[in-house]
C-alpha positions in Angstrom: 95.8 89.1 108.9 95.1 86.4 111.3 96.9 83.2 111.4 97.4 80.2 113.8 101.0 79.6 115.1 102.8 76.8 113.0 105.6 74.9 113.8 108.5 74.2 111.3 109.2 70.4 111.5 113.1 71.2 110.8 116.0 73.9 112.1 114.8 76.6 109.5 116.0 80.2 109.1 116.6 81.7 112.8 116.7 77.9 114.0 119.8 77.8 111.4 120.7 80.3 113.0 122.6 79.7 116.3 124.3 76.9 116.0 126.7 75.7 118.7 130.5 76.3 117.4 133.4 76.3 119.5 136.6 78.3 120.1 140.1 76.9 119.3 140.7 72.9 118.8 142.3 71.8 122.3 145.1 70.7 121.3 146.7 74.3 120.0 145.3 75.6 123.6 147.7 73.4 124.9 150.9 73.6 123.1 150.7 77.0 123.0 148.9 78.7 125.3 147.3 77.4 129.3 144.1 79.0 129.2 141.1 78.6 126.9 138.1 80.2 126.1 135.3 77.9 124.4 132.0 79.7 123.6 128.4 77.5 122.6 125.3 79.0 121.6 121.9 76.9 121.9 120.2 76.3 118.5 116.4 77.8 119.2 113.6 75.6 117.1 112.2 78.9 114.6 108.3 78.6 114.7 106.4 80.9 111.9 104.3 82.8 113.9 101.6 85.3 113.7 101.0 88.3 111.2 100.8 91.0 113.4 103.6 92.7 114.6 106.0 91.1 116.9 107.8 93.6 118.3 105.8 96.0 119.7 106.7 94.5 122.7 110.6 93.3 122.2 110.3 89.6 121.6 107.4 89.1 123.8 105.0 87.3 122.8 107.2 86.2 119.6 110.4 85.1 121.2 111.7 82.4 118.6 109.0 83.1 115.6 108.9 84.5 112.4 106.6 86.1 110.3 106.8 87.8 106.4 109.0 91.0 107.9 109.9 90.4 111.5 112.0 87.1 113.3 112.7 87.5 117.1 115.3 85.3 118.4 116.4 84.4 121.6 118.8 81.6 122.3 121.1 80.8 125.3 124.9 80.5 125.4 127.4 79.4 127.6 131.2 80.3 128.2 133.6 78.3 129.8 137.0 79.2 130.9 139.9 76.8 131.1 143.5 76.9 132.4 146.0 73.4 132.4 142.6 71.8 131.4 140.5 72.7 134.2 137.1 74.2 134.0 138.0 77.2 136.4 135.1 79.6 135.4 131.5 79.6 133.4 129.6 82.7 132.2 126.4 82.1 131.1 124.4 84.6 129.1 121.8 84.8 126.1 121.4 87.1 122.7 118.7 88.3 121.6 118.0 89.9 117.8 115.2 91.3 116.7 115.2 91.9 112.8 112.7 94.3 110.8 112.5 94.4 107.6 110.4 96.6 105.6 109.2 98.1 102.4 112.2 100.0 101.8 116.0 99.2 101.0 116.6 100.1 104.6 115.7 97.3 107.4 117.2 97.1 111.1 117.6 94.6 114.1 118.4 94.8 117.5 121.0 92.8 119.2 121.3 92.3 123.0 123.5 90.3 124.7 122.7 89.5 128.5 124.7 88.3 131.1 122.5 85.5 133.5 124.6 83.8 135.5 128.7 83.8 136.2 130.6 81.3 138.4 134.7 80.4 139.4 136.9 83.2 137.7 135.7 84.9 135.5 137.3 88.2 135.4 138.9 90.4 132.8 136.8 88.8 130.0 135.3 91.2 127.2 133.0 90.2 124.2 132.8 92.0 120.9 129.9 91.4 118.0 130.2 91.7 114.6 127.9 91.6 111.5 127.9 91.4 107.8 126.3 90.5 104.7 127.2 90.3 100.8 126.4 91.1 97.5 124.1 94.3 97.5 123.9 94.2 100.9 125.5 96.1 103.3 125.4 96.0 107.0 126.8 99.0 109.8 126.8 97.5 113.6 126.0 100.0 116.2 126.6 97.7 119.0 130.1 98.8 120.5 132.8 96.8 121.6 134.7 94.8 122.8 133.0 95.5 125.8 134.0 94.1 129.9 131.6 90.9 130.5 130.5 90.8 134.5 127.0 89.5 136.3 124.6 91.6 135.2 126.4 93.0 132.1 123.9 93.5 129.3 125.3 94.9 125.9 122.9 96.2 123.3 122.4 98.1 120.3 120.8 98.3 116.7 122.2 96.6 113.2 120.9 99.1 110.4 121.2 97.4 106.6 121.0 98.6 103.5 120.3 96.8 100.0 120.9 97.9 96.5 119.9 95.4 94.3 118.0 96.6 90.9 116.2 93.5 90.7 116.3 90.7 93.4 118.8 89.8 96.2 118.6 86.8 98.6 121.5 86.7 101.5 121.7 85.8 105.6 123.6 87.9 107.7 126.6 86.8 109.3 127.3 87.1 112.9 130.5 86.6 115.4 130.5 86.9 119.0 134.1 87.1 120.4 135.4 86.3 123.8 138.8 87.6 124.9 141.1 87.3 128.1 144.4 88.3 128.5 146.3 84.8 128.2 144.2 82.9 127.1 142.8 81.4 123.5 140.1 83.6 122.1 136.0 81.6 122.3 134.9 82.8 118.6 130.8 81.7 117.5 129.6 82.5 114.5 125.9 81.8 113.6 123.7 83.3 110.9 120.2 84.7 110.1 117.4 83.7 108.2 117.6 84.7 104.6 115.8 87.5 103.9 115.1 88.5 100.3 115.3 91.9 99.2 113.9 92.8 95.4 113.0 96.0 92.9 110.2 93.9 91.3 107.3 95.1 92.8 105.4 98.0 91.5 102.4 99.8 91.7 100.6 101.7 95.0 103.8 103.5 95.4 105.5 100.5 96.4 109.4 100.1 95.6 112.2 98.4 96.9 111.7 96.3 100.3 112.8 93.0 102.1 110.7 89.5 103.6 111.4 86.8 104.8 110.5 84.3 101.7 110.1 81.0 103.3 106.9 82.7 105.7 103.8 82.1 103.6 101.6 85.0 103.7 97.8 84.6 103.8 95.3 86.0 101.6 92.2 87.0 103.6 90.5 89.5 100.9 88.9 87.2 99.2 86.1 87.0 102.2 84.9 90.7 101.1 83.4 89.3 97.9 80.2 86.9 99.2 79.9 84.6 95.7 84.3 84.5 94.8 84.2 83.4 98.9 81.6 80.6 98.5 83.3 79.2 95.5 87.2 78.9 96.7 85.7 77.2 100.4 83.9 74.6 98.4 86.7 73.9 96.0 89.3 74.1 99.0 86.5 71.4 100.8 86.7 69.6 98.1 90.3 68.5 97.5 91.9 66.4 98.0 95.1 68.6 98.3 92.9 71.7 99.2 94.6 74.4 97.5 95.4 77.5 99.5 93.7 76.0 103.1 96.1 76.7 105.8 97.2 73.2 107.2 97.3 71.5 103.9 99.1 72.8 100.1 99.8 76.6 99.8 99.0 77.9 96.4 102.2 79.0 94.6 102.0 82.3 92.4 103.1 81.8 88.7 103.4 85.3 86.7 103.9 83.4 83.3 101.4 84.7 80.9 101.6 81.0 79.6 100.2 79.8 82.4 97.8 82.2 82.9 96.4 81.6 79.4 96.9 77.9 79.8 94.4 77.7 83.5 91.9 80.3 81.9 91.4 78.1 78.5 90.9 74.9 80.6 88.3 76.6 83.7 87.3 79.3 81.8 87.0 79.2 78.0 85.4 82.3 76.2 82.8 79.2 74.5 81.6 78.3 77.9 77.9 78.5 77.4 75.1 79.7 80.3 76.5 82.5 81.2 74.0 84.7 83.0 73.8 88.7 82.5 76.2 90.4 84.3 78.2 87.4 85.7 81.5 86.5 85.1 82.8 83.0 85.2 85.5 82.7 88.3 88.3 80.0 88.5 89.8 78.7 91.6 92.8 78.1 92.1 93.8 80.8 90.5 95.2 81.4 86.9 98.2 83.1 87.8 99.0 80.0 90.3 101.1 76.9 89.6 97.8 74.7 91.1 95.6 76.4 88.4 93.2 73.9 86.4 95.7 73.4 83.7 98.3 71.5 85.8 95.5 69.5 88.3 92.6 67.4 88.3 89.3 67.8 89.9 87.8 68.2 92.5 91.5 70.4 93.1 89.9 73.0 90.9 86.7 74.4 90.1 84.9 77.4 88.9 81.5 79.6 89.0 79.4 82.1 87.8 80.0 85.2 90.1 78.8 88.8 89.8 81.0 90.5 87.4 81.7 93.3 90.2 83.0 90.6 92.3 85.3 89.5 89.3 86.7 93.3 88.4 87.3 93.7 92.0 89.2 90.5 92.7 92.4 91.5 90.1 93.0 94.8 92.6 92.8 92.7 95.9 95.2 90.2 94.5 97.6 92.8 93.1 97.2 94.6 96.3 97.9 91.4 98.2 101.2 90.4 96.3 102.6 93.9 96.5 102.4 94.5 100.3 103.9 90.8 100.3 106.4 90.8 97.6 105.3 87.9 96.7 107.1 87.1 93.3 107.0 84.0 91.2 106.6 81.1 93.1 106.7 82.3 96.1 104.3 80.5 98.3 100.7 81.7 99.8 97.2 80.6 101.9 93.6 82.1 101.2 91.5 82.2 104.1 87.9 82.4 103.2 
């Protein structure tokens, strides 16, 4: 599926994600102990990025973006070392993680911390990494530690998870990157994921359990196959003026109410509506299982048509196709390209 980079106007998900923390408050450095250790990592700005797979190449092309499965996420930090209150040594460094999830209960990242740049003393440090997450979720770090941090000192290894939920699970995984030296305070950061969403709602095409990332909007693009369906959702999404579904303006937002279903079809398709040629069906856009459907908006936001009925039958097994390889559950967000 194609898609144009977007950028997210706030700190979302992986952009959440670093934040700068520090190590202990200054003043119990110094009634207790000379030295300090006071670790910062560099919030990255998260940009939802591209369909296709971003890490068939490590985080190149997709360093700090996002898509339904994958997030790649690069951010520097900086460690500085303190004794009487004197900056006597910096280690600069960055982490990468690279998180996949997939349509299964068991997703992975990789996590890789890099050492860029060391000045003054900085000898005898060592880091160590840990990782969790809650309810159903369970995490096991393969990255060892604590490890001895020098120039040129990389540290890497996978984060395998594991979810169990029976029906659905939303949760961020929880990171901590420790600093030690003998005699001095410990630099602690801790910094979080975006939230995934794992569920056991989706069924059909041999489809169970799996994970995404809920707040990337996956796009549609079926819809082009049928030639008459196609030319009525572009002139209805032409039309707006919220234009429903058009990347750039409102997503359509899936609703698998049967009340709402019944409620769009009796209002932009009745079973009364006269004219209806032989072997045509009449086609409603946006559609009935959508909260934009023409029960809850005005038009031009909704249309409909008289399409081939082959182009109808075929539309219910794109869409169902479409939402399972997506998870995308109720009200969960979506475009349609056309």
């Amino acid at each position: 599926m194609r898609t144009a980079f977007k950028k997210i106007s706030t700190v979302v998900g992986c952009a959440a994600v670093l934040a700068t923390l520090v190590s202990a408050a200054p003043a119990a450095e110094s009634a207790a102990v000379p030295g300090g250790l006071k670790v910062s990592l560099q919030a990255p700005q998260a940009v939802a990025g591209s369909e296709r797979s971003l890490a068939a190449a490590g985080c190149a092309p997709g360093e700090n973006r996002y898509n339904r499965t994958q997030s790649c996420i690069k951010a520097p930090g900086k460690l500085n070392i303190t004794r009487n209150g004197r900056l006597e040594g910096v280690i600069r460094f960055t982490v990468t993680q690279a998180m996949q999830l997939h349509n299964s209960r068991n997703f992975s990242e990789k996590y890789t911390f890099k050492v860029t740049g060391i000045a003054g003393n900085t000898s005898a440090v060592t880091a160590a990494f840990n990782v969790s997450c809650g309810g159903s979720c369970r995490a096991t770090n393969h990255v060892r530690g604590p490890r001895a941090v020098r120039a040129g000192t990389v540290i890497s290894g996978p984060v395998n998870y594991h979810d169990s939920t029976t029906t659905q699970h939303q949760d961020r995984a929880k990171y901590s990157l420790t600093f030690l030296k003998p005699g001095y305070t410990t630099g602690l950061s801790r910094w979080e994921s975006m939230t995934f969403r794992c569920d056991d709602i989706i069924r059909g095409s041999g489809i169970g359990a799996g994970c995404v990332f809920p707040r990337y909007a996956p796009v549609l693009t079926t819809m082009a196959n049928l030639p008459h369906i196609r030319a009525n959702i572009k002139r209805i999404q032409q039309a707006g003026p919220h234009h429903y579904g058009k990347r750039g303006n409102s997503p359509l937002t899936r609703a698998t109410s049967t009340a709402v279903e019944r409620a769009n079809r009796r209002v932009a398709c009745p079973r009364n509506r006269p004219g209806r040629p032989a072997g045509h069906s009449c086609d409603e856009y946006p559609f009935a299982k959508t909260f934009q459907g023409a029960s809850r908006t005005r038009k031009p936001d909704w249309g409909w048509a008289w399409v081939p009925a082959r182009e109808q039958n075929a539309q219910g097994g794109y869409l169902s196709s479409f939402y399972a390889a997506q998870r995308v559950l109720n009200k969960d967000k979506f475009w349609v390209a056309v």
